[in-house]
PDBQT receptor file of N, H, CA, C and O in Angstrom, charges set to zero:
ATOM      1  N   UNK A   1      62.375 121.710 144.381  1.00  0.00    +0.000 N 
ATOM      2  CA  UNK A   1      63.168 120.516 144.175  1.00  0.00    +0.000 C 
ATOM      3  C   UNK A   1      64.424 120.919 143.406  1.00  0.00    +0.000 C 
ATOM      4  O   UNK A   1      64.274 121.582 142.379  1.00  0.00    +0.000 OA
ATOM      5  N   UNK A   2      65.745 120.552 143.843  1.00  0.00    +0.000 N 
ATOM      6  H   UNK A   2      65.866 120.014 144.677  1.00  0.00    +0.000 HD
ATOM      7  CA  UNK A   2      66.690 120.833 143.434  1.00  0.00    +0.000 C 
ATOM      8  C   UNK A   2      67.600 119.572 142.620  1.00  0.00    +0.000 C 
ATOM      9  O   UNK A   2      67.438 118.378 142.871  1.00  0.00    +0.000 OA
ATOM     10  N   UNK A   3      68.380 119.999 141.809  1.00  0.00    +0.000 N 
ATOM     11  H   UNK A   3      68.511 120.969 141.605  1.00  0.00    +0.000 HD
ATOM     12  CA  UNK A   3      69.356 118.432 141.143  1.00  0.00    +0.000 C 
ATOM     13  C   UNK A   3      69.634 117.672 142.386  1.00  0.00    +0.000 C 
ATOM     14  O   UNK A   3      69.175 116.538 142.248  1.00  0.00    +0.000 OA
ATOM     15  N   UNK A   4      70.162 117.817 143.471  1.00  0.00    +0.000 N 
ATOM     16  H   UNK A   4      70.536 118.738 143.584  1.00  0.00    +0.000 HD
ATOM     17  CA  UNK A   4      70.378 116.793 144.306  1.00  0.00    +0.000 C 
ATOM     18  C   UNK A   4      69.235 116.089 144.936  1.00  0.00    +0.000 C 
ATOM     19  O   UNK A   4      69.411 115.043 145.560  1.00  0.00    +0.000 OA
ATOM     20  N   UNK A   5      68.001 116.666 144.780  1.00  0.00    +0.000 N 
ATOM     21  H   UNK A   5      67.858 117.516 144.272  1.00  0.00    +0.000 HD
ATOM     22  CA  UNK A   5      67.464 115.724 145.160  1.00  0.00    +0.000 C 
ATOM     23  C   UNK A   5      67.117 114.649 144.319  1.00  0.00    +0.000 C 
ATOM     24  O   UNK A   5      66.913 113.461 144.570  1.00  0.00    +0.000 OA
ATOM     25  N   UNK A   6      67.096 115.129 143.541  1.00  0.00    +0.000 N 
ATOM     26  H   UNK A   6      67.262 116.094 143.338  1.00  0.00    +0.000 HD
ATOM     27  CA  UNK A   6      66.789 113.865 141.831  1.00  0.00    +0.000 C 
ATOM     28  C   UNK A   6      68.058 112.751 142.179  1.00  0.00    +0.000 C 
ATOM     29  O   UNK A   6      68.003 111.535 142.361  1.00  0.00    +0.000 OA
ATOM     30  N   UNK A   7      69.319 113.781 142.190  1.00  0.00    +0.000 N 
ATOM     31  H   UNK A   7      69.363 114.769 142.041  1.00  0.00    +0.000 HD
ATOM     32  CA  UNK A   7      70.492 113.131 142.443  1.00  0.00    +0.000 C 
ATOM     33  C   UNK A   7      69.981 111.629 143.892  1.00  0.00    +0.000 C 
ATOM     34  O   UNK A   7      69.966 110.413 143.701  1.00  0.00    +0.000 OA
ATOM     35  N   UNK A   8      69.747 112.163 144.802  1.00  0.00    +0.000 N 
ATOM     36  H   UNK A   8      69.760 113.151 144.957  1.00  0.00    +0.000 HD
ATOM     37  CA  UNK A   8      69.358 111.602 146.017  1.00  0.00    +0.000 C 
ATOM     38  C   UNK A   8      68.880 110.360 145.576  1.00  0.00    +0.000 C 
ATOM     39  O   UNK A   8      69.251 109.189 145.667  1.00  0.00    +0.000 OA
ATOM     40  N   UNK A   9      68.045 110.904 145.124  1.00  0.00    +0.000 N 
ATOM     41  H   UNK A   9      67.744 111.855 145.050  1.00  0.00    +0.000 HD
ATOM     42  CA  UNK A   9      66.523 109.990 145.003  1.00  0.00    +0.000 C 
ATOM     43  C   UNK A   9      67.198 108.798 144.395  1.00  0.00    +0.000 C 
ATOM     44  O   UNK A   9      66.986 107.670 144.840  1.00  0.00    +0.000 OA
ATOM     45  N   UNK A  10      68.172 109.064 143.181  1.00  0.00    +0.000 N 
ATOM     46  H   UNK A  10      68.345 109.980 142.819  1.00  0.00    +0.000 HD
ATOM     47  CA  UNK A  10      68.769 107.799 142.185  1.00  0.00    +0.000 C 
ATOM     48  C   UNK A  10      69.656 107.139 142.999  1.00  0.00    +0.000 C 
ATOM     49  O   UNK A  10      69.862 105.932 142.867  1.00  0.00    +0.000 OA
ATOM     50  N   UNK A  11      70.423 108.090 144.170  1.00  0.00    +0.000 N 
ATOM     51  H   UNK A  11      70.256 109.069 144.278  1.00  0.00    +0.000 HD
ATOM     52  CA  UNK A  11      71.423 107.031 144.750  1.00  0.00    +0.000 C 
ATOM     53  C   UNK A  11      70.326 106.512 145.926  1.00  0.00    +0.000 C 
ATOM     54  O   UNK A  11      70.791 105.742 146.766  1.00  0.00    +0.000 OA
ATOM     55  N   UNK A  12      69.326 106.771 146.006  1.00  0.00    +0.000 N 
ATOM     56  H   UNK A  12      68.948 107.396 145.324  1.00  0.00    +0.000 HD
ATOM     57  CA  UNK A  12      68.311 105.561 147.174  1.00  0.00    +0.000 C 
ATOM     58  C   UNK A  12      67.646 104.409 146.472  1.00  0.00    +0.000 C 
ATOM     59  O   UNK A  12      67.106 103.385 146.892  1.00  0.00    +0.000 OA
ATOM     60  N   UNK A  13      67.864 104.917 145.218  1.00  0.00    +0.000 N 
ATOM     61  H   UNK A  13      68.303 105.749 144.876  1.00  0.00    +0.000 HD
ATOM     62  CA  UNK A  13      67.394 103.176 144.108  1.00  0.00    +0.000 C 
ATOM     63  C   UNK A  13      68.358 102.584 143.983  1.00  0.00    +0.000 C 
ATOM     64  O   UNK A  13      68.290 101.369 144.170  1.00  0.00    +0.000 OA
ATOM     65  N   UNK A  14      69.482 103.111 143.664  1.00  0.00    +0.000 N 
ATOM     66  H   UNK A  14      69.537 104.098 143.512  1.00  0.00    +0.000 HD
ATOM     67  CA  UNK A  14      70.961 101.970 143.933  1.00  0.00    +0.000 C 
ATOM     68  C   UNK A  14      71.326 101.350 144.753  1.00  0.00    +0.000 C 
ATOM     69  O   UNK A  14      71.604 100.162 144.921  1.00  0.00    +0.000 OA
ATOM     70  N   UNK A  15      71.324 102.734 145.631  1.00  0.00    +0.000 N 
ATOM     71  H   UNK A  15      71.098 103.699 145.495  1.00  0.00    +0.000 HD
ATOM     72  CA  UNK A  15      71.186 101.352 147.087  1.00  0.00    +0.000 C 
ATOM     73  C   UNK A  15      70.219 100.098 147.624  1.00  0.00    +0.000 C 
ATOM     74  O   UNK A  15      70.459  99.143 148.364  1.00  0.00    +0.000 OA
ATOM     75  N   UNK A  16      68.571 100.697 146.654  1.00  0.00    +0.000 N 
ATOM     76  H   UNK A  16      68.376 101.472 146.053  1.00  0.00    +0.000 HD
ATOM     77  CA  UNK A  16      67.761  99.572 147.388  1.00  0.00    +0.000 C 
ATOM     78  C   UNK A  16      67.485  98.361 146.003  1.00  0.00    +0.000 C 
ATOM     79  O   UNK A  16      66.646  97.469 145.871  1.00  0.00    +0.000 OA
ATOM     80  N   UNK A  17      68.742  98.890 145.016  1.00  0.00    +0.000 N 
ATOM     81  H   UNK A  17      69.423  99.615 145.123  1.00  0.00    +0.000 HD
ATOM     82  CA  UNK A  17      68.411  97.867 144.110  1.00  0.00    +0.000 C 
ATOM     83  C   UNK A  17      68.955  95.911 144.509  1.00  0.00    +0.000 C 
ATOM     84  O   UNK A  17      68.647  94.870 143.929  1.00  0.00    +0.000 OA
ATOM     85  N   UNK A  18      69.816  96.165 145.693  1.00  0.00    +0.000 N 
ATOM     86  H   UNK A  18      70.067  97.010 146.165  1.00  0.00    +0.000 HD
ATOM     87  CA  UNK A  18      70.129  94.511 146.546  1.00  0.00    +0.000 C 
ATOM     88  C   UNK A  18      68.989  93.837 147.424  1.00  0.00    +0.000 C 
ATOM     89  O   UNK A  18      68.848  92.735 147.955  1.00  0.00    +0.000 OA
ATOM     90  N   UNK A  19      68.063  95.280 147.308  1.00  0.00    +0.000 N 
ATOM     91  H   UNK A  19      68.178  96.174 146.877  1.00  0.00    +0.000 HD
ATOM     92  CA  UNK A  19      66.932  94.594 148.228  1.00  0.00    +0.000 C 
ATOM     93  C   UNK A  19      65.551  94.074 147.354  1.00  0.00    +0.000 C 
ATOM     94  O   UNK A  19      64.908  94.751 146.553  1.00  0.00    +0.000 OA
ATOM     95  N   UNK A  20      65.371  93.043 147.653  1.00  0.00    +0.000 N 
ATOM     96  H   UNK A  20      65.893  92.493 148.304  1.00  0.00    +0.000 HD
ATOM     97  CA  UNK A  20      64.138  92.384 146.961  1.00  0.00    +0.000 C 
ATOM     98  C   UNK A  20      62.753  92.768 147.423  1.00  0.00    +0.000 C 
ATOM     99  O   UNK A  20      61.793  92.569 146.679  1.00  0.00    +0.000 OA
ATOM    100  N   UNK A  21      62.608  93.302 148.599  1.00  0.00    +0.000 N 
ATOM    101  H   UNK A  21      63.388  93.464 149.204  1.00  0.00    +0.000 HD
ATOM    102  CA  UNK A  21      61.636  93.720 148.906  1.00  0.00    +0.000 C 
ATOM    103  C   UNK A  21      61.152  95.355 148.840  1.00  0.00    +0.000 C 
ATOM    104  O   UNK A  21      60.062  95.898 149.019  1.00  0.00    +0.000 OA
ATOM    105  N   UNK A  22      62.321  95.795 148.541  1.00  0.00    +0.000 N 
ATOM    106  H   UNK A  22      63.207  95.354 148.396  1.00  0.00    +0.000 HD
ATOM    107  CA  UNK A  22      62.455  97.330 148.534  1.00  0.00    +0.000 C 
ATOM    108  C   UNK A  22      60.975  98.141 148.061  1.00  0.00    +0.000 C 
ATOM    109  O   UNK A  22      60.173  97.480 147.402  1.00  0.00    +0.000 OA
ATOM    110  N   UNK A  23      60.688  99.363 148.359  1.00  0.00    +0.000 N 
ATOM    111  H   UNK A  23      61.340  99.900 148.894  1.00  0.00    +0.000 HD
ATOM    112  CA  UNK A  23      59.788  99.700 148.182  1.00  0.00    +0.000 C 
ATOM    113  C   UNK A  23      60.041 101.408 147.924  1.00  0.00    +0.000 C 
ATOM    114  O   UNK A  23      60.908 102.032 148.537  1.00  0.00    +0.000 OA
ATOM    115  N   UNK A  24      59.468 101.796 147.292  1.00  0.00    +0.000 N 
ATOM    116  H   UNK A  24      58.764 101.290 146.795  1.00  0.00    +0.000 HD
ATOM    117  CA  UNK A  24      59.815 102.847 146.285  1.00  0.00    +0.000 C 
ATOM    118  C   UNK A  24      59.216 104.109 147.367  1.00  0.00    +0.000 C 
ATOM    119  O   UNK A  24      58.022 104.125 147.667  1.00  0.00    +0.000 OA
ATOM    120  N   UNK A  25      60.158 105.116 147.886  1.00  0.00    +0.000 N 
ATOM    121  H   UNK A  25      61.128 105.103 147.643  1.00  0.00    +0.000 HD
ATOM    122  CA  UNK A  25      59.488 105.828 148.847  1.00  0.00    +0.000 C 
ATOM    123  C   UNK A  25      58.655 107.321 148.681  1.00  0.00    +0.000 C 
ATOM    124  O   UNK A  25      58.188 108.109 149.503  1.00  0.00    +0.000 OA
ATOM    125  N   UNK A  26      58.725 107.288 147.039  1.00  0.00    +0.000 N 
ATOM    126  H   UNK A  26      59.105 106.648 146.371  1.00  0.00    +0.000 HD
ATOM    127  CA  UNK A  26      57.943 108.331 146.344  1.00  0.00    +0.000 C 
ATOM    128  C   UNK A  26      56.605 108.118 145.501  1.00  0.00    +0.000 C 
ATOM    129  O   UNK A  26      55.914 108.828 144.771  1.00  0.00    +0.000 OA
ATOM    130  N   UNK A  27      56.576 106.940 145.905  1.00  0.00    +0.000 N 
ATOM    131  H   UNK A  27      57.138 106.364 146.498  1.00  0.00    +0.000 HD
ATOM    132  CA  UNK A  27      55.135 106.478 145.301  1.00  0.00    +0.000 C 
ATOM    133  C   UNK A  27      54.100 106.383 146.217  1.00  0.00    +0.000 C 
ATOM    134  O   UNK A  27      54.423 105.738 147.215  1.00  0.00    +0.000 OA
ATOM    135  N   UNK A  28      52.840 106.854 146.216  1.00  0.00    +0.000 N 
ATOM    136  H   UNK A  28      52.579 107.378 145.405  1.00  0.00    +0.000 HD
ATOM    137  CA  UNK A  28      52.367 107.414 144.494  1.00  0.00    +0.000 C 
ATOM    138  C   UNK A  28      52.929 109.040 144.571  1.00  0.00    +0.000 C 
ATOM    139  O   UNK A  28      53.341 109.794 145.452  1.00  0.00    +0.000 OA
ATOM    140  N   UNK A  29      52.682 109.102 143.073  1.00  0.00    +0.000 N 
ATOM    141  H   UNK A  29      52.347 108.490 142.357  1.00  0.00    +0.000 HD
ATOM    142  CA  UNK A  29      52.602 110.828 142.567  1.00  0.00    +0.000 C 
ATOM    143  C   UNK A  29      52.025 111.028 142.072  1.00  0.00    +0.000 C 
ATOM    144  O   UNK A  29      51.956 110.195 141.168  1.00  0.00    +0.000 OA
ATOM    145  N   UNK A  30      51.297 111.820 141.976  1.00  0.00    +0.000 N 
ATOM    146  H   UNK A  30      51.354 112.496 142.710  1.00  0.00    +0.000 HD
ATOM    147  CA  UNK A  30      50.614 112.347 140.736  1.00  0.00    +0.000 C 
ATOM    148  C   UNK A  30      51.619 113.031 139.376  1.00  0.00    +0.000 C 
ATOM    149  O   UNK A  30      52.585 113.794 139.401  1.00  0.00    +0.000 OA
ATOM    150  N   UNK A  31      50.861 112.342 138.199  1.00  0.00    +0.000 N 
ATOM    151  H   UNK A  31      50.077 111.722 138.178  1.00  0.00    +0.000 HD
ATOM    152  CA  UNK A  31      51.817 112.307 136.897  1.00  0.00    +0.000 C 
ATOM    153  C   UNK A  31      52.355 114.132 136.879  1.00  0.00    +0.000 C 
ATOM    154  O   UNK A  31      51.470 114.986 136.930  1.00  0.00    +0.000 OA
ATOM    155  N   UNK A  32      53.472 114.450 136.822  1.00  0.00    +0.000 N 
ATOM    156  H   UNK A  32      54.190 113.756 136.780  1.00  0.00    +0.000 HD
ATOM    157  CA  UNK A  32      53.733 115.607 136.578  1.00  0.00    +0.000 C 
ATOM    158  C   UNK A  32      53.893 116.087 137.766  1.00  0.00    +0.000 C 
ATOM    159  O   UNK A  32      54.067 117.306 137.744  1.00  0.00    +0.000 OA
ATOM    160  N   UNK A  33      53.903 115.679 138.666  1.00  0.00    +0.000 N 
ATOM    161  H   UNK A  33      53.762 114.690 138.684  1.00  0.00    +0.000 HD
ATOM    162  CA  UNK A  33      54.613 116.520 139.936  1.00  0.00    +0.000 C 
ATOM    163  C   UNK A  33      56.090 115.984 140.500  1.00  0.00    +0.000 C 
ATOM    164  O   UNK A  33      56.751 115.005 140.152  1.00  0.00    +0.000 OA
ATOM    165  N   UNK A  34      56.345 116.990 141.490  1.00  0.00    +0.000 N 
ATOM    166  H   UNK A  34      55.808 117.785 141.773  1.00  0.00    +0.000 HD
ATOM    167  CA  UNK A  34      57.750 116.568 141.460  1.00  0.00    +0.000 C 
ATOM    168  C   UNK A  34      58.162 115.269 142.408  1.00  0.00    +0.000 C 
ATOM    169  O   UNK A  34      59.334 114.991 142.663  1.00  0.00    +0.000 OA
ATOM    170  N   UNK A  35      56.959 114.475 142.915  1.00  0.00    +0.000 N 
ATOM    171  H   UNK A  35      56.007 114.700 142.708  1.00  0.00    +0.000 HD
ATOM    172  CA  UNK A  35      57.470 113.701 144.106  1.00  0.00    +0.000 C 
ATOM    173  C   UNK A  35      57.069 112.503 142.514  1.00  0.00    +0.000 C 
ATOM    174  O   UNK A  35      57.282 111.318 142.767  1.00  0.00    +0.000 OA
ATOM    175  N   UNK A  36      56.711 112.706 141.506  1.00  0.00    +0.000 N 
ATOM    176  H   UNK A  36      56.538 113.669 141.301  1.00  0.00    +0.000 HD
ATOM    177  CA  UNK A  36      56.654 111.704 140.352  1.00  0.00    +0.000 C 
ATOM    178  C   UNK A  36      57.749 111.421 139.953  1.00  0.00    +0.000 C 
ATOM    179  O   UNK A  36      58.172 110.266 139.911  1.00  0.00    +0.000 OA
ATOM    180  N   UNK A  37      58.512 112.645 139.522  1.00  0.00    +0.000 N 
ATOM    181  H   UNK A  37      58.168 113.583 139.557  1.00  0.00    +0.000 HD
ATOM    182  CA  UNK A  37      59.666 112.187 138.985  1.00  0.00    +0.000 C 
ATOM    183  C   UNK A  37      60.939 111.827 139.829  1.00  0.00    +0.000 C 
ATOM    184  O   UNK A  37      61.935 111.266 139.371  1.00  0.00    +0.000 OA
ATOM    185  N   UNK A  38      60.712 112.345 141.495  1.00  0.00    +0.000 N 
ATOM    186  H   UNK A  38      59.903 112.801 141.867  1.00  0.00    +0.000 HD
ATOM    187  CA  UNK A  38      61.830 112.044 142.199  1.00  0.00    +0.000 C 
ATOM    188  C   UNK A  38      61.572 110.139 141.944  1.00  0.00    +0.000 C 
ATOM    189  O   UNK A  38      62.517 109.422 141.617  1.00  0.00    +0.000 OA
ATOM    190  N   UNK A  39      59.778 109.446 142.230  1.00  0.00    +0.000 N 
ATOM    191  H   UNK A  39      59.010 110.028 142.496  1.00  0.00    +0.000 HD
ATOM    192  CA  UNK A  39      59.737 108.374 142.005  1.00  0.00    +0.000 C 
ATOM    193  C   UNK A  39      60.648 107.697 140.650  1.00  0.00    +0.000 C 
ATOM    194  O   UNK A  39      61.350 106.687 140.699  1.00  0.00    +0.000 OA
ATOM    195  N   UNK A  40      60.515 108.175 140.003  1.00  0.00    +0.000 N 
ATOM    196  H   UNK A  40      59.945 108.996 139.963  1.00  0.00    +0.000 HD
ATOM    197  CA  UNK A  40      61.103 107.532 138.442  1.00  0.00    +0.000 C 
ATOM    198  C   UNK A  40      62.750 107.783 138.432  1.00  0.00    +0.000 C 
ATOM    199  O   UNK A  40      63.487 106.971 137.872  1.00  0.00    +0.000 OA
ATOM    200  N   UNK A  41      63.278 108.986 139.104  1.00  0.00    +0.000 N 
ATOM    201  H   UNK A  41      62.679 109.646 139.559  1.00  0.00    +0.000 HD
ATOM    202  CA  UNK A  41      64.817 108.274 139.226  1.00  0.00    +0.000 C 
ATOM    203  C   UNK A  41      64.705 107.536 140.435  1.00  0.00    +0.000 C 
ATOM    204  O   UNK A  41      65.453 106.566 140.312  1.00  0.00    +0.000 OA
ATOM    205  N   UNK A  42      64.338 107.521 141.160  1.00  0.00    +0.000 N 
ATOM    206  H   UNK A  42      63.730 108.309 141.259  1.00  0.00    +0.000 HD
ATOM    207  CA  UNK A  42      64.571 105.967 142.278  1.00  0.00    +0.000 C 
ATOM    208  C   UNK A  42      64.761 105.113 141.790  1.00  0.00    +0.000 C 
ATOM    209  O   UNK A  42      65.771 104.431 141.961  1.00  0.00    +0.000 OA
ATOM    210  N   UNK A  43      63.354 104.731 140.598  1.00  0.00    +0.000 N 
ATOM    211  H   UNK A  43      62.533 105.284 140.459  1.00  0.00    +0.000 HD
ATOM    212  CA  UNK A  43      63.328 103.519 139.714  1.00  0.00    +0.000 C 
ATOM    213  C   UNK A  43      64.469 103.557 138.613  1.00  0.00    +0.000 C 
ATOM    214  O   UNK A  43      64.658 102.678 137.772  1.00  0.00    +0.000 OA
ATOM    215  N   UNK A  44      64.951 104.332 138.714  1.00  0.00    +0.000 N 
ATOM    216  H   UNK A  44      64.798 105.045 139.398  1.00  0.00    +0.000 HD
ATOM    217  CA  UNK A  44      65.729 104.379 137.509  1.00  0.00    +0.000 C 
ATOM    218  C   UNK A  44      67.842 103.989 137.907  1.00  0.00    +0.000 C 
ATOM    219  O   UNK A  44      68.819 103.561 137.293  1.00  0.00    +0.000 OA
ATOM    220  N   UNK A  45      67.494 104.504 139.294  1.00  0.00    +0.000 N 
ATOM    221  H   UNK A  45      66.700 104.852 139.792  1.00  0.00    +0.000 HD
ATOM    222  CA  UNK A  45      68.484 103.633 139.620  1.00  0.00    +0.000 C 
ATOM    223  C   UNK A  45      68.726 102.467 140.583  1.00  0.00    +0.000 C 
ATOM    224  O   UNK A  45      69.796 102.268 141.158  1.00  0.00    +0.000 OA
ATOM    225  N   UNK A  46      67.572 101.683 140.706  1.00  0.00    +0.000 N 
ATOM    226  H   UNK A  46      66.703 101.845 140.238  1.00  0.00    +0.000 HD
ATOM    227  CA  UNK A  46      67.451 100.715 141.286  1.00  0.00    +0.000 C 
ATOM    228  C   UNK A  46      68.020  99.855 139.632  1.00  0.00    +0.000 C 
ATOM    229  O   UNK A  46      69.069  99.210 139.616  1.00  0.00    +0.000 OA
ATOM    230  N   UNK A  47      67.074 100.016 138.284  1.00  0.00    +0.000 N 
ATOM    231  H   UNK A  47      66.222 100.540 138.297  1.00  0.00    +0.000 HD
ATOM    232  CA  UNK A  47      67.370  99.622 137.638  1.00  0.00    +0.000 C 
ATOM    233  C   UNK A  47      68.465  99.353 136.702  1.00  0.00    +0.000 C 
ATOM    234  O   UNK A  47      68.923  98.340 136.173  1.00  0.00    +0.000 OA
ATOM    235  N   UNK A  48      68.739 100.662 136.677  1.00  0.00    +0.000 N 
ATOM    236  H   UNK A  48      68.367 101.485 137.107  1.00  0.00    +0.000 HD
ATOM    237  CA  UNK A  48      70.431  99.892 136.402  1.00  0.00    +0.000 C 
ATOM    238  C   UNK A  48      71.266  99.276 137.003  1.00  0.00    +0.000 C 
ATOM    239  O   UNK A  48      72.003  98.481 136.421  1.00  0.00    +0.000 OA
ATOM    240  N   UNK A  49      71.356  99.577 138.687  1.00  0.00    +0.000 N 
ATOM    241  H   UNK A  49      70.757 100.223 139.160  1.00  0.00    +0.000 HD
ATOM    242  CA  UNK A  49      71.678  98.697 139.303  1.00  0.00    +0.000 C 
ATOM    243  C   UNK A  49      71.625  97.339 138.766  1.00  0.00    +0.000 C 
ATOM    244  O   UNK A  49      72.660  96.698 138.585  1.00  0.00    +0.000 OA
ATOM    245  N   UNK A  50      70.231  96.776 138.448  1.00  0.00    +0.000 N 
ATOM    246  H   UNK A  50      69.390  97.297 138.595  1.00  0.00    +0.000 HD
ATOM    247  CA  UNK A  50      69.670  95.467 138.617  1.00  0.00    +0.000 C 
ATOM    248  C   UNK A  50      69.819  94.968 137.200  1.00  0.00    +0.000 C 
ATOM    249  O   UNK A  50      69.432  93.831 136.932  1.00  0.00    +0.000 OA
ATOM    250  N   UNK A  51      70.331  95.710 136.315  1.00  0.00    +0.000 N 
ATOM    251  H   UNK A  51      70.645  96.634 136.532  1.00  0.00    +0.000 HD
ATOM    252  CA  UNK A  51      70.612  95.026 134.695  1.00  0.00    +0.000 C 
ATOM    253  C   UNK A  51      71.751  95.723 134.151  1.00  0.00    +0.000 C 
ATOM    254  O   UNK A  51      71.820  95.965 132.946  1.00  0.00    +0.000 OA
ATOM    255  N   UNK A  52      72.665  96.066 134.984  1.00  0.00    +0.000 N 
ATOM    256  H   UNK A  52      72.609  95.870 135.963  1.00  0.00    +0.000 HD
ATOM    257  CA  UNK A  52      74.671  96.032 134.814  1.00  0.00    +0.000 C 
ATOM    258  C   UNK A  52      75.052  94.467 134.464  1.00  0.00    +0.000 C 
ATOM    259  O   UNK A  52      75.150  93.518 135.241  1.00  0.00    +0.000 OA
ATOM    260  N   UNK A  53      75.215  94.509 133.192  1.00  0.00    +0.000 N 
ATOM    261  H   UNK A  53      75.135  95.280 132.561  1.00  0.00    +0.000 HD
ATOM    262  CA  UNK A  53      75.982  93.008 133.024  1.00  0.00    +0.000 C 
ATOM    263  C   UNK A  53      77.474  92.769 133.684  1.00  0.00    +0.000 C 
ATOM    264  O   UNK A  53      78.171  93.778 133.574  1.00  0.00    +0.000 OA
ATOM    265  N   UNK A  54      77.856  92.120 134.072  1.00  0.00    +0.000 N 
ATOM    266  H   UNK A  54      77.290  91.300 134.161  1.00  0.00    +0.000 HD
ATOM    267  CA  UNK A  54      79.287  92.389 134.500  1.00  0.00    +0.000 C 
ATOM    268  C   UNK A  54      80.698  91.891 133.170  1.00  0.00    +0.000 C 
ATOM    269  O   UNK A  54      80.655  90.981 132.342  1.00  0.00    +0.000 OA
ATOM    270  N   UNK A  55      81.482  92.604 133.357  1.00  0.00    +0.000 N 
ATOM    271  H   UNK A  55      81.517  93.343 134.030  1.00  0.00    +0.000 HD
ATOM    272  CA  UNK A  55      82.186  92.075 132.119  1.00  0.00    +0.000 C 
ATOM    273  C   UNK A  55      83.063  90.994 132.056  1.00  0.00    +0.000 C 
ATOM    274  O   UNK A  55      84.196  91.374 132.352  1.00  0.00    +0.000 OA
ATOM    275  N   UNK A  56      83.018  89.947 131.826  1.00  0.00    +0.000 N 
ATOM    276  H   UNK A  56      82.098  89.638 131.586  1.00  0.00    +0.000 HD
ATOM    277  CA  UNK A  56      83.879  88.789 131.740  1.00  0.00    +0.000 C 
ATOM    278  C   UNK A  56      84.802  88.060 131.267  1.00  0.00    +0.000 C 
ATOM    279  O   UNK A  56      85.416  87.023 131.520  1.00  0.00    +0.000 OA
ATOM    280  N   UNK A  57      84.682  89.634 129.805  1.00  0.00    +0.000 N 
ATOM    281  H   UNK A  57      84.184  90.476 129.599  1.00  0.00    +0.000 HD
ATOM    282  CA  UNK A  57      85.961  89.264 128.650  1.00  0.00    +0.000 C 
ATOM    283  C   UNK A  57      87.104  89.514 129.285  1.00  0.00    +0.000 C 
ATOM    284  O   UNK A  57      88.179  89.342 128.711  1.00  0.00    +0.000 OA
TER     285      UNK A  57
């Protein structure tokens, strides 16, 4: 597993952070392997996606 795929993985949670049904395509993992943590940046950029306040000042 290389940085881009981590990389990857976070821009496929950004992208599926507009989708409500989205479904996480590295789950399951087993804790400590690498298809775990590709899961957790998915989630990790679905989530910021999904709690960016926008600025209004």
């Amino acid at each position: 597993m290389s940085g881009h795929d981590l990389y990857r993985a976070y821009q496929e949670g950004l992208a599926a952070a507009g989708e409500v049904g989205a479904v996480n395509p590295y789950v399951p993992g087993a804790p400590g392997t690498a298809r775990a943590l590709l899961a957790n940046m998915w989630l990790r950029g679905r989530l910021k996606h999904a709690l960016e306040v926008p600025d209004d000042t």
